[in-house]
N, C-alpha and C positions, 0 to 999 in steps of 0.2 A: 294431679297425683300428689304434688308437693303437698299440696295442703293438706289435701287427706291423710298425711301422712304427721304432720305437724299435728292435726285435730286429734288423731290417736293419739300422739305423744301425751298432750295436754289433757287428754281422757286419763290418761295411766296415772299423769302424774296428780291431777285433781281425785281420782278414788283413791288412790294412798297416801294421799296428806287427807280423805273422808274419814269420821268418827269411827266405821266400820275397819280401816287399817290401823287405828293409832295404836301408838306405842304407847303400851299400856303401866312400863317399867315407874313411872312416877309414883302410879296408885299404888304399885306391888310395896315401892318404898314407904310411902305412909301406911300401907295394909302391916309392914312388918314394924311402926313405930307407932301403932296403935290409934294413931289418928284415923279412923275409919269413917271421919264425917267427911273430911276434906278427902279420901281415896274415893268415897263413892260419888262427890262433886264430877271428879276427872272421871272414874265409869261409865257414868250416865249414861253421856251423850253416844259413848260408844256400843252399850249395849244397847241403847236405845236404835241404833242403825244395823244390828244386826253382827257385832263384834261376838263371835263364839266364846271369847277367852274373859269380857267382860260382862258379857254374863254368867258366866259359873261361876265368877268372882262375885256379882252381884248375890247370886244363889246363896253363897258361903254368908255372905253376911247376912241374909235372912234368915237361915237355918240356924247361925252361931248368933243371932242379934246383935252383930259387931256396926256399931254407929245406926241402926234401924234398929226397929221393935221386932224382937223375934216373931217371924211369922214364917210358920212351915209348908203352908198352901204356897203364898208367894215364892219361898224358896226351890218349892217344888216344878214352879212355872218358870222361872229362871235354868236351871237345871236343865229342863224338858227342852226350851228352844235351844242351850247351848247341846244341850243332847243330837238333837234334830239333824244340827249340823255338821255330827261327826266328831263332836269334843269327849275323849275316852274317856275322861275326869268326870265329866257331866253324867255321863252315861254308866258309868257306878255311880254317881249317884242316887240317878233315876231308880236304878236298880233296887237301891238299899233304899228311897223311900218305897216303891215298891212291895219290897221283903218286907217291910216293918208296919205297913199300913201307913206311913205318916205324912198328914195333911190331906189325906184320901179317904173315902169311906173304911178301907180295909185292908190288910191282906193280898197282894197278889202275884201270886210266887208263879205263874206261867209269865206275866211281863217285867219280874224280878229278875227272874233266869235269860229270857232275852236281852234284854237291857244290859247284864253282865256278860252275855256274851260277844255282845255287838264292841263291849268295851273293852273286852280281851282282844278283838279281831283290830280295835285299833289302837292297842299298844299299851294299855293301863298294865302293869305290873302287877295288879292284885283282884284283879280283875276275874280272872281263871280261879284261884281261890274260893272267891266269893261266890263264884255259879257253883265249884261243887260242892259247898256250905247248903246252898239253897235247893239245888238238884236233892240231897239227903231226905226235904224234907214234900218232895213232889211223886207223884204218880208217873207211871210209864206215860198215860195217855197227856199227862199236864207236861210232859217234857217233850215229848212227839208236838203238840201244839205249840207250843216255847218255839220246834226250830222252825214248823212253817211260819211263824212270824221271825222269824230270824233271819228264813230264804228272801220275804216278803219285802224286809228294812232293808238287808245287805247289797241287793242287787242293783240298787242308788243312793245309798251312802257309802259304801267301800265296790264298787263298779270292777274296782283292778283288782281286790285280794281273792 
């Protein structure tokens, strides 16, 4: 039993000292002193394991071409996983490339309007805005679709609200 108990401990403590926990605040410091070659060094590793909050960071720097080549498909792929996970930030994102067509074939204001909604339901502040900007410009039947995909995400990425 001891040990089992030990081997938990040292499970806990080895996944949050994992890339997927790190603390991210170094990269946020060079993201804010324009060094963005040396921020996305420290990112990497982290969104590369599945860190929500470095990859929307990642995202931001492909969209903005901050220290990368602007690319909007990549930024859009970035976005999308931290989206996936439940990050409101990402998921207006998603939304707005979504609305805007960009990086995408086109256009698509029924996974625009989800996307904005999933991101109001987890706490983006501008998020509600933005669906009813996009909502203006949709059909009853393209918004009725919007929330069975909305019923479909919410019910295991926000499980409690």
């Amino acid at each position: 039993m001891k040990t089992a108990l030990h081997g938990a401990i040292l499970a806990l403590f080895i996944g949050v000292s994992s890339p997927a926990f790190a603390d991210l605040e170094p990269a946020r410091d060079l993201m804010e002193e324009g060094r963005f070659a040396q921020a996305k060094e420290l990112l990497w590793p982290a969104a590369r394991s599945g860190n929500a909050e470095a990859e929307e960071l990642i995202g931001v720097m492909y969209a903005l071409g901050l220290g990368v080549e602007q690319d909007y498909t990549r930024a859009f792929e970035w976005y999308l996983r931290s989206a996936m996970k439940g990050h409101a930030g990402a998921q207006s994102g998603v939304g707005w490339y979504y609305e805007v067509g960009l990086g995408m074939p086109g256009p698509d204001l029924v996974r625009a309007y989800m996307w904005y909604v999933l991101s109001a339901i987890g706490g983006d502040p501008d998020a509600a805005d933005s669906q009813e900007e996009v909502r203006k410009k949709m059909t009853a039947d393209q918004v009725a679709k919007a929330h069975e995909l909305v019923d479909d995400y919410k019910v295991w990425m926000y499980p409690f609200r």
